[in-house]
Chimera marker file (.cmm) of the C-alpha trace (Angstrom):
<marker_set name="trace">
<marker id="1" x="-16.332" y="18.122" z="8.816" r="1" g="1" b="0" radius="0.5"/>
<marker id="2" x="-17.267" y="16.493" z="5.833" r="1" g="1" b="0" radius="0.5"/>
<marker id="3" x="-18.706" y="12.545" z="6.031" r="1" g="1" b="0" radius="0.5"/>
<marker id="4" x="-17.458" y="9.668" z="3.666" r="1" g="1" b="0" radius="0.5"/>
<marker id="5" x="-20.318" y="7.652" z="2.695" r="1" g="1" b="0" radius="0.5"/>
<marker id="6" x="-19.461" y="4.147" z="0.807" r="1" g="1" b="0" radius="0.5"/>
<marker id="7" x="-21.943" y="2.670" z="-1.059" r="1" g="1" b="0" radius="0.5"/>
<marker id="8" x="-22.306" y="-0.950" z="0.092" r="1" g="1" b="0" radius="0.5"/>
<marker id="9" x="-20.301" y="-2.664" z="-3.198" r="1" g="1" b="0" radius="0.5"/>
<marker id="10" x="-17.394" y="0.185" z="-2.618" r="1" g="1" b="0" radius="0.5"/>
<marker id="11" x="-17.127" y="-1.285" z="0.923" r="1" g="1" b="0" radius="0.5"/>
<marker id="12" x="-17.412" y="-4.942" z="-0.014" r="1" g="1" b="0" radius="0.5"/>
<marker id="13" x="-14.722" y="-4.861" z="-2.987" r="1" g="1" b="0" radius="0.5"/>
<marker id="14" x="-12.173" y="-2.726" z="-0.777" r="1" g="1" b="0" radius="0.5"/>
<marker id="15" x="-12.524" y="-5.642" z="1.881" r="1" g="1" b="0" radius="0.5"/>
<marker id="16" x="-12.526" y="-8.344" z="-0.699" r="1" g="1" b="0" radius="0.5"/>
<marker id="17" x="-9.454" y="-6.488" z="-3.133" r="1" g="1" b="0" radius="0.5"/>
<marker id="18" x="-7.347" y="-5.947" z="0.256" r="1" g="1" b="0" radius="0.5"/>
<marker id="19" x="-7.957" y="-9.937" z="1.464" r="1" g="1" b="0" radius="0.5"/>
<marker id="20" x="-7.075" y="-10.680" z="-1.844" r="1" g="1" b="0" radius="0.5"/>
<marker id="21" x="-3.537" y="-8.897" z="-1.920" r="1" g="1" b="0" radius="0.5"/>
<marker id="22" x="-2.961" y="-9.401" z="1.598" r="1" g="1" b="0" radius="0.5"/>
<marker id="23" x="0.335" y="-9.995" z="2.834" r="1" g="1" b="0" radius="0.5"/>
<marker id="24" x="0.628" y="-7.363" z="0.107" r="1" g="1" b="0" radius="0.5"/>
<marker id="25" x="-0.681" y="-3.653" z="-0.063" r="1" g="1" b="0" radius="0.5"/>
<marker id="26" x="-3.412" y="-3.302" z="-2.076" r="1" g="1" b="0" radius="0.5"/>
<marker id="27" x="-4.025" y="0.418" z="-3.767" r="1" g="1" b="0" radius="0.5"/>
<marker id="28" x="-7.132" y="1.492" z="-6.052" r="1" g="1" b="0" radius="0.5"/>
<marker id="29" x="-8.974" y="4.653" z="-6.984" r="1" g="1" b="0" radius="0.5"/>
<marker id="30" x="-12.343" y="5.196" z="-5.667" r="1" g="1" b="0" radius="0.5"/>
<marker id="31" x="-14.597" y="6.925" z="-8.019" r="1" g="1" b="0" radius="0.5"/>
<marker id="32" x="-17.757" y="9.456" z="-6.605" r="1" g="1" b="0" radius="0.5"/>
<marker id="33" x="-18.901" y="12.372" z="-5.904" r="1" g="1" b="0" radius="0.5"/>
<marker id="34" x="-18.758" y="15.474" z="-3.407" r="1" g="1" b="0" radius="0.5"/>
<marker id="35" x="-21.556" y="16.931" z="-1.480" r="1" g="1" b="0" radius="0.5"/>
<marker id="36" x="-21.954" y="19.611" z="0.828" r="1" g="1" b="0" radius="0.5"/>
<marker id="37" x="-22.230" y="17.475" z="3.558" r="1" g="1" b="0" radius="0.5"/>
<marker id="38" x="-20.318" y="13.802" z="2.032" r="1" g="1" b="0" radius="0.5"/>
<marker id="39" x="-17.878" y="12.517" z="-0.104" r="1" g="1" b="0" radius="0.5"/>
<marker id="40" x="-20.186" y="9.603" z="-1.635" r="1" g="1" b="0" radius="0.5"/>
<marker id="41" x="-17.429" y="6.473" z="-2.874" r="1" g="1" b="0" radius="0.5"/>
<marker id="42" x="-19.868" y="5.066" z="-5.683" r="1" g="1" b="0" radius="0.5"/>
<marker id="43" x="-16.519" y="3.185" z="-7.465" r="1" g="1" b="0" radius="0.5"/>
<marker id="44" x="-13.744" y="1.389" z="-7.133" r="1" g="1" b="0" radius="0.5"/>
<marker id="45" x="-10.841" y="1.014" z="-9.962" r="1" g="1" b="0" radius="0.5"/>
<marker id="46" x="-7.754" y="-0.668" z="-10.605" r="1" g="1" b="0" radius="0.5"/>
<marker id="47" x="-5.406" y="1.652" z="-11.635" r="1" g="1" b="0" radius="0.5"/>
<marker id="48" x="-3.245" y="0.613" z="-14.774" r="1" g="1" b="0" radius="0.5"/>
<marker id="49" x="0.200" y="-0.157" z="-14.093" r="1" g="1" b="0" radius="0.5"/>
<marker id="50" x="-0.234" y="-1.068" z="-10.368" r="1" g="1" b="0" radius="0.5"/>
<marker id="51" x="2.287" y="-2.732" z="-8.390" r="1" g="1" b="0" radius="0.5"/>
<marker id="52" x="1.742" y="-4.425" z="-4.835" r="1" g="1" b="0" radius="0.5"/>
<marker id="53" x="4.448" y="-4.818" z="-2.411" r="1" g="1" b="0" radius="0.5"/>
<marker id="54" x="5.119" y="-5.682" z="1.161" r="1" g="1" b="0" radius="0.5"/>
<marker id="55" x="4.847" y="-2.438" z="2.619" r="1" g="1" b="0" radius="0.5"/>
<marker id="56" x="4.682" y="-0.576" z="-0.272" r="1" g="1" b="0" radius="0.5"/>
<marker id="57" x="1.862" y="-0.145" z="-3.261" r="1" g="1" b="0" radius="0.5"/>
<marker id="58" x="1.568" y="2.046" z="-5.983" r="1" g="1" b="0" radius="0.5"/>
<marker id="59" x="0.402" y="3.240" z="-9.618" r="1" g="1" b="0" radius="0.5"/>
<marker id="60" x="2.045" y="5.297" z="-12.234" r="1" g="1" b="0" radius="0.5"/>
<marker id="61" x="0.372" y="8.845" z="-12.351" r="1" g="1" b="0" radius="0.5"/>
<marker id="62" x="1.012" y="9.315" z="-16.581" r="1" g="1" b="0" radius="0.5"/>
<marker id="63" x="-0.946" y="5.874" z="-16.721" r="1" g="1" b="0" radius="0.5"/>
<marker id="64" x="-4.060" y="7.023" z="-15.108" r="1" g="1" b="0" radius="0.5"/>
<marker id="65" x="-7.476" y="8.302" z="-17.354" r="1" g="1" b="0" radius="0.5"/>
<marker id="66" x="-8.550" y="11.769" z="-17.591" r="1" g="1" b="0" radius="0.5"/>
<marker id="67" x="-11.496" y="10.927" z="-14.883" r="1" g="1" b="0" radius="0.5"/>
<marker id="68" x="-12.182" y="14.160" z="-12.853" r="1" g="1" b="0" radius="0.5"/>
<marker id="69" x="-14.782" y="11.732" z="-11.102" r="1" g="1" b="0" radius="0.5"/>
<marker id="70" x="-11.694" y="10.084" z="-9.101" r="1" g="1" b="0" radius="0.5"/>
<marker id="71" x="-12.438" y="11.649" z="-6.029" r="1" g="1" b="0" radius="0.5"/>
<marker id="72" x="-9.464" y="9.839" z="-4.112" r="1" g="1" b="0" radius="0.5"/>
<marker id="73" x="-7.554" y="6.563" z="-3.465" r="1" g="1" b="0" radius="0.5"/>
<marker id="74" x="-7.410" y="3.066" z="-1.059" r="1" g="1" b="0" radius="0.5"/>
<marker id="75" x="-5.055" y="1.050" z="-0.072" r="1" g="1" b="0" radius="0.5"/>
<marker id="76" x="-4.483" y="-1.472" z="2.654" r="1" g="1" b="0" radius="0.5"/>
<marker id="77" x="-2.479" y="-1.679" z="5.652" r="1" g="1" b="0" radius="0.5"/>
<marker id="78" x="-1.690" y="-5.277" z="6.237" r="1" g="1" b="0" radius="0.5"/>
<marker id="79" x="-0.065" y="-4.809" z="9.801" r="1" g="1" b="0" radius="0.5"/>
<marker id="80" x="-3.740" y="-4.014" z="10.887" r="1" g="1" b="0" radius="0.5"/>
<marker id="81" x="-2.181" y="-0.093" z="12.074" r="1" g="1" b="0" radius="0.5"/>
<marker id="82" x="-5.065" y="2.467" z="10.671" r="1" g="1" b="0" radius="0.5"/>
<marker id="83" x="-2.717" y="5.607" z="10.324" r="1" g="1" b="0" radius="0.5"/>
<marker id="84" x="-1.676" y="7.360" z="7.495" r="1" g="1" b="0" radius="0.5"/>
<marker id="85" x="2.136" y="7.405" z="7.043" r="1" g="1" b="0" radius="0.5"/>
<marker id="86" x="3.997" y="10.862" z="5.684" r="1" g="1" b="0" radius="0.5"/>
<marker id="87" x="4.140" y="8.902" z="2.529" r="1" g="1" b="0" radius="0.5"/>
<marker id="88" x="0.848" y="8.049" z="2.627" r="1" g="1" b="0" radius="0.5"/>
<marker id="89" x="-0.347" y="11.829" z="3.252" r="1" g="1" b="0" radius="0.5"/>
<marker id="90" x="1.734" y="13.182" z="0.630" r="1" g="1" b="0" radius="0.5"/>
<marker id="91" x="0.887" y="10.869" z="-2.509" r="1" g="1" b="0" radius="0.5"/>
<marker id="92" x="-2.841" y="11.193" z="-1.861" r="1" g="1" b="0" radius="0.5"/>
<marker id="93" x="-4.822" y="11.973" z="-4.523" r="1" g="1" b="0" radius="0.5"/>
<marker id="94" x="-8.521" y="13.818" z="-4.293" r="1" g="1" b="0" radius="0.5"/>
<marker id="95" x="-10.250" y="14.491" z="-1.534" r="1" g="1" b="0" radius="0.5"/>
<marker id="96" x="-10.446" y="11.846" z="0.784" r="1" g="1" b="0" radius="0.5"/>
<marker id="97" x="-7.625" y="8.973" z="1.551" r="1" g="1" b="0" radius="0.5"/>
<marker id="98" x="-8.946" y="5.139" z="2.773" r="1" g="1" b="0" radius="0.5"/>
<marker id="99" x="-7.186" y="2.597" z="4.768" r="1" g="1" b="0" radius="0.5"/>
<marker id="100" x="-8.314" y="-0.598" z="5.053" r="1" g="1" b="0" radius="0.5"/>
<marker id="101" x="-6.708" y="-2.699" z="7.571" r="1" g="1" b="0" radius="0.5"/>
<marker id="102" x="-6.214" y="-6.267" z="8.229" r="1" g="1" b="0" radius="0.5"/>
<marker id="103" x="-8.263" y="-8.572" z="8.846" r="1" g="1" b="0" radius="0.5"/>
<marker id="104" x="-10.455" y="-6.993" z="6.561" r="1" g="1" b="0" radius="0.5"/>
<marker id="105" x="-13.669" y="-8.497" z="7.954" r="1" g="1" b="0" radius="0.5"/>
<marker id="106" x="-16.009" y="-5.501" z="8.075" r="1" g="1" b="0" radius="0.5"/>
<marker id="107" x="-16.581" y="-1.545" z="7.607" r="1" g="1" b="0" radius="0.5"/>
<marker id="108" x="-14.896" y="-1.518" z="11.156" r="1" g="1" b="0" radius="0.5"/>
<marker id="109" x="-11.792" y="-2.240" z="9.417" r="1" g="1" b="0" radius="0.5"/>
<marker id="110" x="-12.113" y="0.967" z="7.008" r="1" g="1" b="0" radius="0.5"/>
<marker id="111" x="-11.019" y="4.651" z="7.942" r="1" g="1" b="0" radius="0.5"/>
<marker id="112" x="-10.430" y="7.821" z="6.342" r="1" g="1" b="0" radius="0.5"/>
<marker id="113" x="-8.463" y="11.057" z="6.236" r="1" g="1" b="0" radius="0.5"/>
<marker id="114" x="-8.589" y="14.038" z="4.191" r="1" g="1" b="0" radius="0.5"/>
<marker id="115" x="-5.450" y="15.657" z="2.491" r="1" g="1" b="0" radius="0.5"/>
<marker id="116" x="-4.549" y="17.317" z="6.170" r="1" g="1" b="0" radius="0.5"/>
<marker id="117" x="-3.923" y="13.791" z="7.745" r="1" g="1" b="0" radius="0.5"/>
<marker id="118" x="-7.651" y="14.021" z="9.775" r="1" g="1" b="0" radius="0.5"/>
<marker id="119" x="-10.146" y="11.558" z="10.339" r="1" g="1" b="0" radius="0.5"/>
<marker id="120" x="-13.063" y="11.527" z="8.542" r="1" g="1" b="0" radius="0.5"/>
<marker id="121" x="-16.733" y="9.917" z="9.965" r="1" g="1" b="0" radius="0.5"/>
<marker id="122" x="-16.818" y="6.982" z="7.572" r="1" g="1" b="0" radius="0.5"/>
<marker id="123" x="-20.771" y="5.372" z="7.344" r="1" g="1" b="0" radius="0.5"/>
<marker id="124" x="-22.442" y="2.814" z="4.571" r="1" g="1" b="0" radius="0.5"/>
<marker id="125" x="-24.800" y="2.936" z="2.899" r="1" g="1" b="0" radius="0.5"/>
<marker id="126" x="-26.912" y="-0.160" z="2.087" r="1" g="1" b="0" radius="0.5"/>
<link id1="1" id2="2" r="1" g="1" b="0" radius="0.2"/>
<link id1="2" id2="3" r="1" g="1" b="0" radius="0.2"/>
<link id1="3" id2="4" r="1" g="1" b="0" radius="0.2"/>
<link id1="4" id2="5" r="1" g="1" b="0" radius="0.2"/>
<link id1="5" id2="6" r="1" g="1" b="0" radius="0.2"/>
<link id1="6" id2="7" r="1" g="1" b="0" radius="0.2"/>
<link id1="7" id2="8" r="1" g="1" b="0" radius="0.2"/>
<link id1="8" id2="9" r="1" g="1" b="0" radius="0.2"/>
<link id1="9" id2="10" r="1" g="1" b="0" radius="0.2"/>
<link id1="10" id2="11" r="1" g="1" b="0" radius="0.2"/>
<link id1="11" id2="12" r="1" g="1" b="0" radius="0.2"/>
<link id1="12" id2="13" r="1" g="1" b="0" radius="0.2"/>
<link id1="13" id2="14" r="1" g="1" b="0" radius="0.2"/>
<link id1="14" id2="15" r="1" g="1" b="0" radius="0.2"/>
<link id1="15" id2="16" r="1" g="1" b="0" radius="0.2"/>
<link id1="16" id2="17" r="1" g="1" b="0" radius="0.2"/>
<link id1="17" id2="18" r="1" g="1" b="0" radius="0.2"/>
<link id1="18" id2="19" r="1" g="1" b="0" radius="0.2"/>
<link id1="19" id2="20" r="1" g="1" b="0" radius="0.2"/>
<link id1="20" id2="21" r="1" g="1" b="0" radius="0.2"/>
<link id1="21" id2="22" r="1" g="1" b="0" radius="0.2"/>
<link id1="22" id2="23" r="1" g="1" b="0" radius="0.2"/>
<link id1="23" id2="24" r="1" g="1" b="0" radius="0.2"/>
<link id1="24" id2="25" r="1" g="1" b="0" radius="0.2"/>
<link id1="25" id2="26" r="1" g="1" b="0" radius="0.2"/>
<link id1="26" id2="27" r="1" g="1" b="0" radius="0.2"/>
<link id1="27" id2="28" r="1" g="1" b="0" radius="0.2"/>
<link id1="28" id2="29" r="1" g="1" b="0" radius="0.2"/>
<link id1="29" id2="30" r="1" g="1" b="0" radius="0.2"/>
<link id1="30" id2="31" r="1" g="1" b="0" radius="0.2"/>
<link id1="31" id2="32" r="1" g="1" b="0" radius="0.2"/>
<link id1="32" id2="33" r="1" g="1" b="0" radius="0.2"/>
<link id1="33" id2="34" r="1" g="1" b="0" radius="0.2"/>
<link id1="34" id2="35" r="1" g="1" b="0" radius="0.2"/>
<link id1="35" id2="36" r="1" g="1" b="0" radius="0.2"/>
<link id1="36" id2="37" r="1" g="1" b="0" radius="0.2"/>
<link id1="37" id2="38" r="1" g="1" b="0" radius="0.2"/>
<link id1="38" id2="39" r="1" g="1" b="0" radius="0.2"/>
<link id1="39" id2="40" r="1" g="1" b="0" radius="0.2"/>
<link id1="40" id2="41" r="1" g="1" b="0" radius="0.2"/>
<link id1="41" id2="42" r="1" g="1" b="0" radius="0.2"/>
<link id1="42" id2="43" r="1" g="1" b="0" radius="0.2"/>
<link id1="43" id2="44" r="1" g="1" b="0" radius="0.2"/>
<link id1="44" id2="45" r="1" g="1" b="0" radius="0.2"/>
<link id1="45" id2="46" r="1" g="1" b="0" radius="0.2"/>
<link id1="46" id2="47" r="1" g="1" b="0" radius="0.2"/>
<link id1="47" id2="48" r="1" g="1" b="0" radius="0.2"/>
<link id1="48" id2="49" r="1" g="1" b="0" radius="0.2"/>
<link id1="49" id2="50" r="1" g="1" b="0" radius="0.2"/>
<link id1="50" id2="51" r="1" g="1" b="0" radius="0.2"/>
<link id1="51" id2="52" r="1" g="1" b="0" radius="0.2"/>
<link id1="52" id2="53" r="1" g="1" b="0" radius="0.2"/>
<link id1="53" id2="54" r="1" g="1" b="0" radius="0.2"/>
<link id1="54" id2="55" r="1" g="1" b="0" radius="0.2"/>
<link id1="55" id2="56" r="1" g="1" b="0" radius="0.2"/>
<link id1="56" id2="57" r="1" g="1" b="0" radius="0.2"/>
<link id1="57" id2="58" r="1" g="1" b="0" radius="0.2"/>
<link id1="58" id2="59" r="1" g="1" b="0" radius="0.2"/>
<link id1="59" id2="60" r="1" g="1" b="0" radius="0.2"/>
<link id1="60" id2="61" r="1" g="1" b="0" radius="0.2"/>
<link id1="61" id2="62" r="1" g="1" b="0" radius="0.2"/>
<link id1="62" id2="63" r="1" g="1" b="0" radius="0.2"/>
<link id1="63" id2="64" r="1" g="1" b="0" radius="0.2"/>
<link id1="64" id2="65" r="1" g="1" b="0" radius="0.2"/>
<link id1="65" id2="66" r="1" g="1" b="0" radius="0.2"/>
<link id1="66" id2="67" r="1" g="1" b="0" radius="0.2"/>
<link id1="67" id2="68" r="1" g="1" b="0" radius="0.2"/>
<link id1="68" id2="69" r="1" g="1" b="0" radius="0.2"/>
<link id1="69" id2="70" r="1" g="1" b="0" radius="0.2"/>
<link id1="70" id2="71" r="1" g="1" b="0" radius="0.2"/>
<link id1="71" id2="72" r="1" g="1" b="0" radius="0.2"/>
<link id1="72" id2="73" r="1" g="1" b="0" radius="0.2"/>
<link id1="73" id2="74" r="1" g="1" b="0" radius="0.2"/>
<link id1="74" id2="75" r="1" g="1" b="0" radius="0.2"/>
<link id1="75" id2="76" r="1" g="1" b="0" radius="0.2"/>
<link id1="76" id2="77" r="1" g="1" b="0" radius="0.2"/>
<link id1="77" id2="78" r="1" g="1" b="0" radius="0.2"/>
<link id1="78" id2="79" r="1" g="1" b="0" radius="0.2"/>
<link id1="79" id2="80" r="1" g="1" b="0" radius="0.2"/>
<link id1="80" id2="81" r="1" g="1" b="0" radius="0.2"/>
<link id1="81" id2="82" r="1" g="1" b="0" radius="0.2"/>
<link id1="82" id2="83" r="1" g="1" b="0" radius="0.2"/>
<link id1="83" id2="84" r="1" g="1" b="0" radius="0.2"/>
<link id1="84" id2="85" r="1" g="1" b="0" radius="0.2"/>
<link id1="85" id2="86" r="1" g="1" b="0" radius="0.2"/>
<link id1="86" id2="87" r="1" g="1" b="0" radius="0.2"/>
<link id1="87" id2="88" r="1" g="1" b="0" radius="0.2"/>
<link id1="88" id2="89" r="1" g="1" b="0" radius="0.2"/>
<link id1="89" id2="90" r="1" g="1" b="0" radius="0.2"/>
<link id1="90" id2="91" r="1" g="1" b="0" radius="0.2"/>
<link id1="91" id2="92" r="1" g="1" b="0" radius="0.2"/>
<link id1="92" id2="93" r="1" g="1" b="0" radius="0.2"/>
<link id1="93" id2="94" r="1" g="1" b="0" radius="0.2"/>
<link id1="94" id2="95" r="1" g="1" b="0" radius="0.2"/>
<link id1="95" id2="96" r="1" g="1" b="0" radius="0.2"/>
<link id1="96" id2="97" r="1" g="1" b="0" radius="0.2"/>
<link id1="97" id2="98" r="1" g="1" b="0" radius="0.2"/>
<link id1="98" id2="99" r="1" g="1" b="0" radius="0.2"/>
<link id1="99" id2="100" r="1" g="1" b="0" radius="0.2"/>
<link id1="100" id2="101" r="1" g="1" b="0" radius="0.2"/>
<link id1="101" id2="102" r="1" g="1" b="0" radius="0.2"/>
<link id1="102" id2="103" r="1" g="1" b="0" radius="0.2"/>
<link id1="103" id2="104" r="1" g="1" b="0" radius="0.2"/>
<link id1="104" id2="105" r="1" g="1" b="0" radius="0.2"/>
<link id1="105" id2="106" r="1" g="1" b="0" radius="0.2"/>
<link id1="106" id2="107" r="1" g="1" b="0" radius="0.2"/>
<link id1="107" id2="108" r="1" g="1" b="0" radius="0.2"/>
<link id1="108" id2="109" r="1" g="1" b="0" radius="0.2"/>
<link id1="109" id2="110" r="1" g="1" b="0" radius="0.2"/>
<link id1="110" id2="111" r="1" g="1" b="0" radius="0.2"/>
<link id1="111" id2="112" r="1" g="1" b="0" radius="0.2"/>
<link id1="112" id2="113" r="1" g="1" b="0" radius="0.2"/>
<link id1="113" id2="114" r="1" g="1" b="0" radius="0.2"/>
<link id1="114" id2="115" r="1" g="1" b="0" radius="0.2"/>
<link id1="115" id2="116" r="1" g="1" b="0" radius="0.2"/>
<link id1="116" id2="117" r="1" g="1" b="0" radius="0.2"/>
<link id1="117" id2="118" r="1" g="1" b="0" radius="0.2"/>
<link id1="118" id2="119" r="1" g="1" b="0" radius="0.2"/>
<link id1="119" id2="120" r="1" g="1" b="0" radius="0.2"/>
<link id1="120" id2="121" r="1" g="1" b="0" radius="0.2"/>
<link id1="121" id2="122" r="1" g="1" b="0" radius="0.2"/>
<link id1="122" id2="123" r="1" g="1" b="0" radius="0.2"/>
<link id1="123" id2="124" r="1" g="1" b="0" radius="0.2"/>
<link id1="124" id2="125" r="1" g="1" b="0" radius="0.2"/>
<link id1="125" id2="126" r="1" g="1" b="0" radius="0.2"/>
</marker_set>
């Protein structure tokens, strides 16, 4: 199974974004490139038309650029639970899905699934 490798500023701005937001859900796009081995998160970006919600985040799909580089999408989980909901699973986009959960303090607080709902080895690189 594949590896997602973050790049140490993907890893800081998801923490810092999500803190940011937090009670609310944060959501972004996360920009990079696929491997044989990895799925390499070089990017994070703010999706136009975003909204952030208790419980709930999301972005309007006819408001997002032509970027075949988007390689798949973050959000938060404020109640600190690292699972993928249905929902979750079936408005990914790309390859690879991140959660970061509260409290947000470190890469411990990051995971990742691919489009089947299964956890992915997540490492940074620094």
């Amino acid at each position: 199974m594949k590896k997602v490798v973050l790049k140490n500023d993907v890893l800081v701005a998801l923490l810092e974004i999500s803190k940011h937001f937090h009670p609310k859900e944060a959501i972004v796009l996360l920009r990079g490139k696929e491997t044989k081995q990895d799925i390499v998160l070089e990017e994070v970006l703010l999706a136009p038309g975003s909204v952030y919600g208790k419980g709930f985040s999301e972005f309007r799909l006819d408001m997002l650029p032509m970027d075949f580089s988007i390689i798949g999408v973050a959000h938060s989980h404020p109640s600190g639970i690292p699972i993928p909901s249905v929902e979750d699973l079936n408005n990914m986009i790309g390859r690879v899905l991140v959660i970061v959960v509260a409290p947000y303090l470190s890469e411990k607080h990051i995971v990742a699934y691919n489009s089947k709902g299964e956890p992915m080895q997540v490492i940074v690189e620094r």
